[in-house]
C-alpha positions in Angstrom: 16.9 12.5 87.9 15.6 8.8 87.3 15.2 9.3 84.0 18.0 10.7 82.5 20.3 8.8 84.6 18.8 5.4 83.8 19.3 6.3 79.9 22.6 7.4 80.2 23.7 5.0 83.1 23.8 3.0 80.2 25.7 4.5 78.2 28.5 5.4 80.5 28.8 1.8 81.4 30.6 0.6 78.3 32.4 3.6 76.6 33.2 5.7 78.9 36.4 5.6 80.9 34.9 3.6 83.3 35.0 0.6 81.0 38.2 1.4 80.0 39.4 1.4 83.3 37.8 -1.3 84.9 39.0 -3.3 81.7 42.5 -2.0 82.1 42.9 -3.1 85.8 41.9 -6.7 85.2 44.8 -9.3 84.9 43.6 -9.1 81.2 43.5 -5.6 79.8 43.1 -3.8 76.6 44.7 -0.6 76.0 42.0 0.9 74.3 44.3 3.9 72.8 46.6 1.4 71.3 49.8 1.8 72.9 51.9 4.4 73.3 53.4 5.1 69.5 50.3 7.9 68.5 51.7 7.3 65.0 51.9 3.7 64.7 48.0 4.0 65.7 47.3 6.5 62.8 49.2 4.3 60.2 47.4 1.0 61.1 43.7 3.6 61.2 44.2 5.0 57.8 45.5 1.5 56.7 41.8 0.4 57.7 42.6 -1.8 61.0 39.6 -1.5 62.8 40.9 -1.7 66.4 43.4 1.1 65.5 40.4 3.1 64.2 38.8 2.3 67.6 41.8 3.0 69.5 42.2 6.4 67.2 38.7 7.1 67.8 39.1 6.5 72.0 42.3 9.4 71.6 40.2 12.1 69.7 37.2 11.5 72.4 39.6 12.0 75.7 42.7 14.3 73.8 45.1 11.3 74.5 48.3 12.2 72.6 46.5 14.0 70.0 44.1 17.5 70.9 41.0 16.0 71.6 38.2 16.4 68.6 34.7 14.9 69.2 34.0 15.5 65.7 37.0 13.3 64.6 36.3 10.7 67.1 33.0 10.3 66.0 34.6 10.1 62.1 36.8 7.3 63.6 34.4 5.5 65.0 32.0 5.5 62.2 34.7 4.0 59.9 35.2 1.0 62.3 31.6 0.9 62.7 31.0 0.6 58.4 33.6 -2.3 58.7 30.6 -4.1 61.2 32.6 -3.4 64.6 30.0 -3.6 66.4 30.9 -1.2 69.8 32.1 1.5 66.8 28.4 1.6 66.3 27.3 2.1 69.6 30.0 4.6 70.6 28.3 6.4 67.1 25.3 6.4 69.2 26.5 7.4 72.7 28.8 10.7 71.2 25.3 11.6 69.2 23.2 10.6 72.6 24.8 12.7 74.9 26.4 15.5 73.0 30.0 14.9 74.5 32.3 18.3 74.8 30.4 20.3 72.8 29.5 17.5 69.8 26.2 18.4 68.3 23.7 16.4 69.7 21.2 14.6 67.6 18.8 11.8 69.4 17.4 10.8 66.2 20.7 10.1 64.8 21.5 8.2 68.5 18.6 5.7 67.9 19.4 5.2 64.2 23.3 4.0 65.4 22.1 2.5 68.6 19.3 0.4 66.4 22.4 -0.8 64.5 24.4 -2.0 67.6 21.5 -3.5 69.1 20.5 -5.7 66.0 24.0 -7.1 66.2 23.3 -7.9 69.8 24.8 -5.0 71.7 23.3 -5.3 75.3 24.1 -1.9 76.3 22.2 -0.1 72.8 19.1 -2.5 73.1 18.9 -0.7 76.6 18.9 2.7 75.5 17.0 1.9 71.9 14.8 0.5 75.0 14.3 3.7 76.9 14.7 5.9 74.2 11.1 4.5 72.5 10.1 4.6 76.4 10.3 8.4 76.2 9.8 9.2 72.8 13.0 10.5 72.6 15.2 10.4 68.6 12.1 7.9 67.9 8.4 7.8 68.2 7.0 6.7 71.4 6.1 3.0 72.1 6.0 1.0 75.0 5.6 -2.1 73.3 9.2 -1.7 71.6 10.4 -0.3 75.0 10.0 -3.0 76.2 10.7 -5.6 73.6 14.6 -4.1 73.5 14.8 -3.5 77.1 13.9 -7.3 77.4 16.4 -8.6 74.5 19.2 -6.9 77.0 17.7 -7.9 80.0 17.6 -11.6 78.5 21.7 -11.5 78.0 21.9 -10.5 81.6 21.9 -6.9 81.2 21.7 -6.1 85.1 20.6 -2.2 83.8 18.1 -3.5 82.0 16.6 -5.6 84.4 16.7 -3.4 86.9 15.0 -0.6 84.8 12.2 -2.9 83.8 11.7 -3.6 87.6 11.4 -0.2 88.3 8.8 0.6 84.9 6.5 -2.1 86.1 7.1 -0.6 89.9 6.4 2.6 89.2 4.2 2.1 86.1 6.4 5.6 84.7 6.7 6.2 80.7 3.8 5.0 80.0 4.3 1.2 81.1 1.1 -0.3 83.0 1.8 -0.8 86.9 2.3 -3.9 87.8 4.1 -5.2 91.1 3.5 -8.5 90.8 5.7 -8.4 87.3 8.0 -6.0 89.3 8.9 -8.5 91.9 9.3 -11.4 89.7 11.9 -9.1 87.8 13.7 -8.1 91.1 13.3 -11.7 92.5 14.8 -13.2 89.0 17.5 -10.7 89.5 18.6 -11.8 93.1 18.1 -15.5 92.3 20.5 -15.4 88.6 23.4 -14.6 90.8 24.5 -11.3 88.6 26.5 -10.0 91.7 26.6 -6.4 89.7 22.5 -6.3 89.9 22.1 -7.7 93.3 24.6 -5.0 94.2 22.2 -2.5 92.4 18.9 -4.2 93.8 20.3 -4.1 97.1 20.8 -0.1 97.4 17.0 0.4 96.1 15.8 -1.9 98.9 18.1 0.4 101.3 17.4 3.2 99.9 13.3 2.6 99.1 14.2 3.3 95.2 11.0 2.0 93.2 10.3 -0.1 96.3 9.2 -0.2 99.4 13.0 0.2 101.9 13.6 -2.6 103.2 17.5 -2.9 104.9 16.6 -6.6 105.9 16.8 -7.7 102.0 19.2 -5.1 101.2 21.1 -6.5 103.8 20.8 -10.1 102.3 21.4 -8.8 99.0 24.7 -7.6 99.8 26.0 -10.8 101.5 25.2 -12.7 98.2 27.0 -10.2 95.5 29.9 -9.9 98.6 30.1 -13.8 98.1 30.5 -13.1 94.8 33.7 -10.6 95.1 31.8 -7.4 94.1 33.9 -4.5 95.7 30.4 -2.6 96.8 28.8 -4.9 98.2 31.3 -5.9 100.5 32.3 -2.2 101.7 29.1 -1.1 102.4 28.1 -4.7 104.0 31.3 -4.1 105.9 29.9 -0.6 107.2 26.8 -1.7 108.3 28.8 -4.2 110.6 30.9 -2.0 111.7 27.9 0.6 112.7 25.6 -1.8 113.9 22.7 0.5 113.2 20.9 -2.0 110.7 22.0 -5.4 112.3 24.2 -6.7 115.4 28.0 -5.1 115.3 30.6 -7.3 114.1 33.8 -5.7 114.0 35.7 -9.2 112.6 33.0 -9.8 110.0 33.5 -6.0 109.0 37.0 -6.5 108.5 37.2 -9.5 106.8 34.9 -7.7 104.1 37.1 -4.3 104.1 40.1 -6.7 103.8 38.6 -8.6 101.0 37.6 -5.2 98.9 41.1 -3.7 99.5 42.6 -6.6 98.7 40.7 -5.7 94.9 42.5 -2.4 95.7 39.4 -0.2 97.1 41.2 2.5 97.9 38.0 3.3 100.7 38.5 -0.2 101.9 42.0 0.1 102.3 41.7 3.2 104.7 39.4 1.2 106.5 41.7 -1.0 107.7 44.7 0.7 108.1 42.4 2.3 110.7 41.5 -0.3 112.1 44.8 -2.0 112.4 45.9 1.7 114.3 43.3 1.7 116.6 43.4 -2.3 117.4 39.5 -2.6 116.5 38.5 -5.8 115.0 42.3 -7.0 114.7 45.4 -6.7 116.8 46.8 -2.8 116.9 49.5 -2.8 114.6 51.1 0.3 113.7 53.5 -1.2 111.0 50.0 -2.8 109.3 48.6 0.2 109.5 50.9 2.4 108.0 51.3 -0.2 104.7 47.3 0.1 104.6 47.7 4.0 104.8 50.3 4.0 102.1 48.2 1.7 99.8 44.8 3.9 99.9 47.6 6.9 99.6 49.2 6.0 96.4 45.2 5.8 95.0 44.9 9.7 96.5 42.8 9.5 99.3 43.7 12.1 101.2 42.5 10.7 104.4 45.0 8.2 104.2 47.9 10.8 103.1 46.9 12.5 105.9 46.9 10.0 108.8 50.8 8.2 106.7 52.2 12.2 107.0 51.1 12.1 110.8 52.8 8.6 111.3 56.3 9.8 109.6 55.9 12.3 111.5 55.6 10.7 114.9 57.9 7.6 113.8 54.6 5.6 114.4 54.8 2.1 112.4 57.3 4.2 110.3 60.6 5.2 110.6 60.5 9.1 111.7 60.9 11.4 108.7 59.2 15.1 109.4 60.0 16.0 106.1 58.6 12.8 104.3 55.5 13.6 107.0 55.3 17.0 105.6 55.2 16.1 101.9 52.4 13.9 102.2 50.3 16.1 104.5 50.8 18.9 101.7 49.9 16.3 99.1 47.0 15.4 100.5 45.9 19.3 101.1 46.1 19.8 97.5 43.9 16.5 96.8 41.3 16.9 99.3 38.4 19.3 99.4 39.8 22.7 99.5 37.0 25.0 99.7 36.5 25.5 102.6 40.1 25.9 103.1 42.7 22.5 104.6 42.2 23.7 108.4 44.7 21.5 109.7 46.7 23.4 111.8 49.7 21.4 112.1 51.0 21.9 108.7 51.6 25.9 109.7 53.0 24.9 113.5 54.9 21.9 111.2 56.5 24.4 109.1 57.8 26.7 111.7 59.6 23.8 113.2 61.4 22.9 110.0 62.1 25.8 108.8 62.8 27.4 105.6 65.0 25.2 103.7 63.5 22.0 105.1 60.0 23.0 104.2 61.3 23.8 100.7 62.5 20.4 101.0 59.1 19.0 101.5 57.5 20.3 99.3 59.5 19.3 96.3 59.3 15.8 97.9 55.4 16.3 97.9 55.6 16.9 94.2 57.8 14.0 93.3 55.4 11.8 95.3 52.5 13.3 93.1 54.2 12.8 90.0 55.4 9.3 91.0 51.4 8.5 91.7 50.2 9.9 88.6 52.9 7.9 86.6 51.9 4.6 88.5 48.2 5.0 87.8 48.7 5.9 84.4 51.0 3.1 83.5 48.1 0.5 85.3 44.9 2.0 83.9 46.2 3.6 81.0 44.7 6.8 81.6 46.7 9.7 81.8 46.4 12.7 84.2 46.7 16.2 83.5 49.5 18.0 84.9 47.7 20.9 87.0 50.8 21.5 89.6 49.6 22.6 93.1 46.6 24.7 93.4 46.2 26.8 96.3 41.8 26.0 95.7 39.7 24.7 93.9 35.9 24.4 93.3 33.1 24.2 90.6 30.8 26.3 87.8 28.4 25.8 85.2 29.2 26.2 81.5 27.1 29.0 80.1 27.6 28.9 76.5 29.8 27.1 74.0 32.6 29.3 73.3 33.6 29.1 77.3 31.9 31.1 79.7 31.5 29.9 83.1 29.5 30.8 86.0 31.2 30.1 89.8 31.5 31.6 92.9 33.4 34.4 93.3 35.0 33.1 96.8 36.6 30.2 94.7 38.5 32.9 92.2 38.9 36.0 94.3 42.5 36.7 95.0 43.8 34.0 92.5 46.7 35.1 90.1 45.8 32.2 87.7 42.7 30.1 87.2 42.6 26.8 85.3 39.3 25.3 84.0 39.2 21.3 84.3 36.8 19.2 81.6 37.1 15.5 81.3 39.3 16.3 78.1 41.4 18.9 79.0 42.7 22.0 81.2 42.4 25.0 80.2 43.6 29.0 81.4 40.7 30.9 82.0 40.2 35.0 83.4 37.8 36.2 85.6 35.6 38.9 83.2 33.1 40.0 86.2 32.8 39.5 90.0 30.2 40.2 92.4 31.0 39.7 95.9 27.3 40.7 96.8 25.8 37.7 95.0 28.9 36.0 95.6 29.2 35.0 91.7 31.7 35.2 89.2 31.9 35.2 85.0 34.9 33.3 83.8 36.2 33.0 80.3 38.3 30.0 79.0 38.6 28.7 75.9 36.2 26.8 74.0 34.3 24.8 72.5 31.9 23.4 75.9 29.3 22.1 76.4 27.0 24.0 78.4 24.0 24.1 80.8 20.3 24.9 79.8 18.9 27.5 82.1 15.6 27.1 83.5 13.0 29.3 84.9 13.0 28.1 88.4 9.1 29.2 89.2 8.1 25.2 88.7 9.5 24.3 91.3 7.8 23.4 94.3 8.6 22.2 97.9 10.0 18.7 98.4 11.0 18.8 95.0 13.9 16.8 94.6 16.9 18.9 93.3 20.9 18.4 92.7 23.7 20.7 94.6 27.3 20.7 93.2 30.1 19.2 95.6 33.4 20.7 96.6 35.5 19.2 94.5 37.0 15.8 95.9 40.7 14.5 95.0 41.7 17.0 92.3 43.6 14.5 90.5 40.5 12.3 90.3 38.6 15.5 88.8 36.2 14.8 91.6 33.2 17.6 90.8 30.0 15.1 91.9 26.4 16.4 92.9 24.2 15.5 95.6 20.2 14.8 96.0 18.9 17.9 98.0 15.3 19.3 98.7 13.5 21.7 98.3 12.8 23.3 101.8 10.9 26.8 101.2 10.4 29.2 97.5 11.6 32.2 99.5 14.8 33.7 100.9 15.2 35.7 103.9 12.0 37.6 105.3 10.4 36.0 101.8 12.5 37.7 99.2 11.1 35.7 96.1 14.5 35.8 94.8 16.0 33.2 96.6 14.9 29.3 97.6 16.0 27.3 100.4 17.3 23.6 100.7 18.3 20.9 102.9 19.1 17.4 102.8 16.5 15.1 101.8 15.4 13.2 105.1 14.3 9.6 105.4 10.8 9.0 106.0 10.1 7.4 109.6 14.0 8.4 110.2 14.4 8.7 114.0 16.1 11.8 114.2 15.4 14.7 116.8 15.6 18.2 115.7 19.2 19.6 116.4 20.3 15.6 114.9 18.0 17.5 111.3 19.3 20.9 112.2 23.1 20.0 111.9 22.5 17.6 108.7 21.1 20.7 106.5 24.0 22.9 107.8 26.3 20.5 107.3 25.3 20.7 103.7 27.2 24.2 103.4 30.4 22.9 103.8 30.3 20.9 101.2 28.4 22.5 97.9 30.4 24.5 95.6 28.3 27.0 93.5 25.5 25.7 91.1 22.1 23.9 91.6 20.6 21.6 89.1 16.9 20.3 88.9 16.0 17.1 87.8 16.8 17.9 84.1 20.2 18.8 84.6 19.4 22.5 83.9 20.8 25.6 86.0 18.6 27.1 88.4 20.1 28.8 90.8 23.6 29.7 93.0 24.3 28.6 96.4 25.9 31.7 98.0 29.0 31.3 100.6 27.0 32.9 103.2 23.6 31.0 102.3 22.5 29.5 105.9 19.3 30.4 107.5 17.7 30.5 110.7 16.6 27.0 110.4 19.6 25.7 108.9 18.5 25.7 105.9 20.8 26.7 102.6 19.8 29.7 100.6 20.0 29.7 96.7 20.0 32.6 94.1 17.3 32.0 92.1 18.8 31.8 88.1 15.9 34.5 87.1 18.0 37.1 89.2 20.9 36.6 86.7 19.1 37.0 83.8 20.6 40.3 83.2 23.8 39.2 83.8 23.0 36.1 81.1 21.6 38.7 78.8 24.8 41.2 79.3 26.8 38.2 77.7 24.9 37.3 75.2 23.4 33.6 77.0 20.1 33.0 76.0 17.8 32.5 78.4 14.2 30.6 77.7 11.6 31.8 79.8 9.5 29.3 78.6 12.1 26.7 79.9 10.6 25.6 82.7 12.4 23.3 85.2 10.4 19.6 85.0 11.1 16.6 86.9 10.3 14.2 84.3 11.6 16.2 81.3 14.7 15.6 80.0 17.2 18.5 80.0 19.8 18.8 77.3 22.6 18.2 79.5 23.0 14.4 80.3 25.2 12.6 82.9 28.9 12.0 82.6 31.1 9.4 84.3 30.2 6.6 87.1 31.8 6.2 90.7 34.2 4.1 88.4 35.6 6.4 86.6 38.7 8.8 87.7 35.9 11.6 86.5 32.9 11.8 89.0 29.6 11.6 88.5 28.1 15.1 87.3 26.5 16.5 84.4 28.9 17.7 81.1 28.1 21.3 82.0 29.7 21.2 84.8 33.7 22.3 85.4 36.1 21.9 88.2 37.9 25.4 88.9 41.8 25.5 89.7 43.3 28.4 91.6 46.8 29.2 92.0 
């Protein structure tokens, strides 16, 4: 996973929507579609102004008032990138790079743009031109000029860049010689420059032992200084391990001043945080008024922990005055933003309904929807982002994209019983029907239409125990388009009483972790509830289904091997390449799309969110 996501890490950083959004929610921001007159934009495009052909170019990439078009974004871009714009050439790059909704992807073609950005000075494309010569990848293979471009971005404070040639000397990977001494000094350079972004970064490799050896004590130290500095993760996560007090001495007031100072930047998390704390009276005075304005902060950002606890306060008149109705509307909100597979199991809302009754439920529910609407105006009128209309689905989930012209592999317990199904990509929704379903396998085909870009399949017989593998997540917030994957392991090649068609996982467990058994036992099982469907290896190909049933003995998670489906793949026509074997440190053809900033979660292009209704 390392290696595609350090590559393309980059490149989400400055085109994708998370630049646009973090951009757009400064004091200073740029729309970057160029208002709201889709016209106007055209005119001042064909008339040759380059931000318009930039702005044109950012509408035909994410289907923003026009139907989105990689192909003419990448022609837009490419004219503001002949008249020397500089990020026109590197967004070239990126759409070759990573073969965005369904564009043909050409790496030789991504080096030749990004080459041209990073000779103008283009931080971000020195770091890819970087990694790109690292791994012989569009370009021949040369450390050497690895490193020479990695270093030019690293030089303008590049925190990507310096972090990545950390981890090459650390690890001594792509061919650059080991050397920790070099390492350190880059990490150590890194912590003492003050970039709050990379001591941020540096400071979840020491917690996490990523390229180095874990060590919380620096993490630790490493999030106080990018904290000092106002960087939103630092001071949540700084703030949970004070309020644990599992890696230092609990400090409920230090935690809150750091949760106050993050939601203050408008972390939704943070937010939560302490309206929770303010209800419970932990760390600050209780306060039920407090908490119910920190509630309905983190609730107009849809998370649905915070819709759920502001529905139980109208409810109860608690800091609030009482309104079951106005309680009811954002407790159904939030069941339609959560995770919905398995299903919202929050009794209440049936116990609720009976109380109200018929009409007054009605009521609620139209309320819910003009909240949700409100919220989706809101957000899009601050970040400039607009969100698809997808009404109330009843569930939701994810699949893989199995060829170009729209089929998708899922679960069949996501689409059974649905009258409709919408298919969610970062560009658009789409209807889709259900061609096939097997209950057995629990697996279903869908059709939508295309073009989309989809997964490679590989021949799962590479892989070996503790290999390091990716599970699809339940979908989070569906308004947030919240498919993300997790790090699993590999726990045994076999299935039940060793059928070879199946492997098993569980979560990866920390070395020296004091944990007893039942403490392991319930972590892998708890990994059940929340996948949704496909499995990923380190390439970002399909290998495998995780079946709704798919717990075993030890707690482990079963997985369909993907050389079961072949003759489902072959009976529509999706090659499969035997010979496509599933490599750590190969790059796959599917790279990664969006950053925890972004309203689109982390997760490969191949992979869908599935609507019910």
């Amino acid at each position: 996973m390392r290696r595609i996501f350090i590559l393309f890490g980059f490149l989400i950083i400055s085109t994708n929507f998370a630049h646009s959004l973090s951009a757009a929610q400064s004091a200073q921001q740029d729309d970057i579609f160029g208002g709201d007159d889709v016209e106007a934009v055209i005119a001042l495009a064909d008339a040759g102004d380059i931000e318009a052909q930039m702005a044109l170019a950012q509408r035909y990439r994410f289907g923003v008032g026009v139907s989105q078009d990689s192909a003419r974004a990448v022609e837009w871009f490419e004219k503001a990138a002949e008249q020397g714009n500089v990020q026109g050439k590197f967004s070239v790059g990126y759409m070759y790079a990573s073969g965005e909704n369904g564009f043909k992807k050409d790496l030789a073609k991504a080096a030749e743009w990004f080459r041209k950005a990073a000779e103008n000075g283009h931080s971000n494309a020195q770091a890819n031109l970087g990694m790109m010569y690292a791994r012989g990848e569009g370009v021949e293979k040369n450390t050497e000029t690895a490193l020479f471009w990695l270093q030019k971005a690293a030089d303008q404070g590049y925190a990507p860049a310096q972090l990545e040639i950390g981890r090459l000397y650390a690890t001594g990977d792509d061919g650059m010689p080991k050397d920790i001494e070099k390492a350190d000094a880059m990490y150590q350079k890194i912590a003492e420059e003050g970039n709050a972004s990379a001591q941020f970064s540096l400071a979840l490799k020491y917690m996490n032992g990523d390229g180095v050896a874990r060590d919380p004590k620096k993490a630790i130290e490493l999030y106080q200084k990018a904290a000092e500095q106002g960087n939103v993760g630092a001071q949540v996560n700084l703030a949970n391990i004070y309020a644990k007090g599992e890696l230092t001495r609990k400090n409920l007031k230090a935690a809150t001043e750091l949760y106050l100072k993050a939601a203050e930047q408008g972390q939704s998390g943070a937010q939560y945080q302490i309206g929770l704390l303010y209800y419970n009276g932990k760390g600050v005075k209780k306060d039920r008024v407090a908490a119910a304005q920190w509630f309905q902060k983190a609730a107009n950002q849809r998370d649905s922990r915070a819709q759920i606890d502001l529905g139980h306060m109208y409810i109860k008149g608690e800091g609030v005055k009482k309104d079951a109705i106005e309680g009811m509307a954002w407790l159904y909100l939030a069941d339609s933003n959560r995770l919905i597979d398995p299903p919202f199991a929050n009794s209440d809302i049936v116990t609720l309904e009976k109380k109200l009754g018929v009409e007054k439920t009605r009521i609620a529910r139209r309320r819910s929807e003009e909240i949700r609407q409100s919220i989706n105006s809101e957000i899009s009128a601050r970040t400039g982002v607009v969100t698809p209309d997808v009404g109330n689905p009843i569930g939701s989930g994810a699949g893989v994209v199995i060829s170009k012209d729209g089929l998708i592999l899922t679960s069949s317990r996501i689409v059974a019983g649905a009258e409709s199904i919408k298919i969610r990509t970062i560009a658009r929704t789409v209807s889709a029907e259900i061609l096939e379903i097997d209950t057995a396998y629990d697996i279903a085909i869908l059709k939508c239409e295309g073009p989309l870009t989809p997964a490679s399949v590989a021949n799962s017989a590479n892989i070996q125990v503790d290999d390091e593998v990716y599970a699809i997540l339940s979908p989070r917030p569906v308004e947030n388009f919240g498919v993300a994957w997790s790090p699993v392991q590999v726990k045994k090649l076999t299935g039940a009483r060793k059928n070879p068609g199946y492997l098993q996982i569980g979560r990866t467990i920390t070395p020296g972790a004091q944990m007893n058994e039942s403490v392991i036992r319930k972590i892998h099982t708890d990994l059940l509830n929340s996948v949704s469907g496909p499995l990923l290896d380190k390439s970002f190909n399909f290998i495998g289904m995780i079946p709704f049933w798919a717990v075993s003995d030890d707690g482990f998670v079963y997985v369909l091997r993907s050389e079961v489906l072949k003759p489902l793949f072959e009976k529509y026509g999706v090659p499969v390449d035997d010979n496509l074997e599933s490599e750590a440190e190969k790059p796959g053809g599917n790279k990664i799309s969006g950053t925890g900033m972004s309203p689109f979660m982390l997760r490969p292009n191949s992979i869908v969110m599935i609507l019910t209704y």
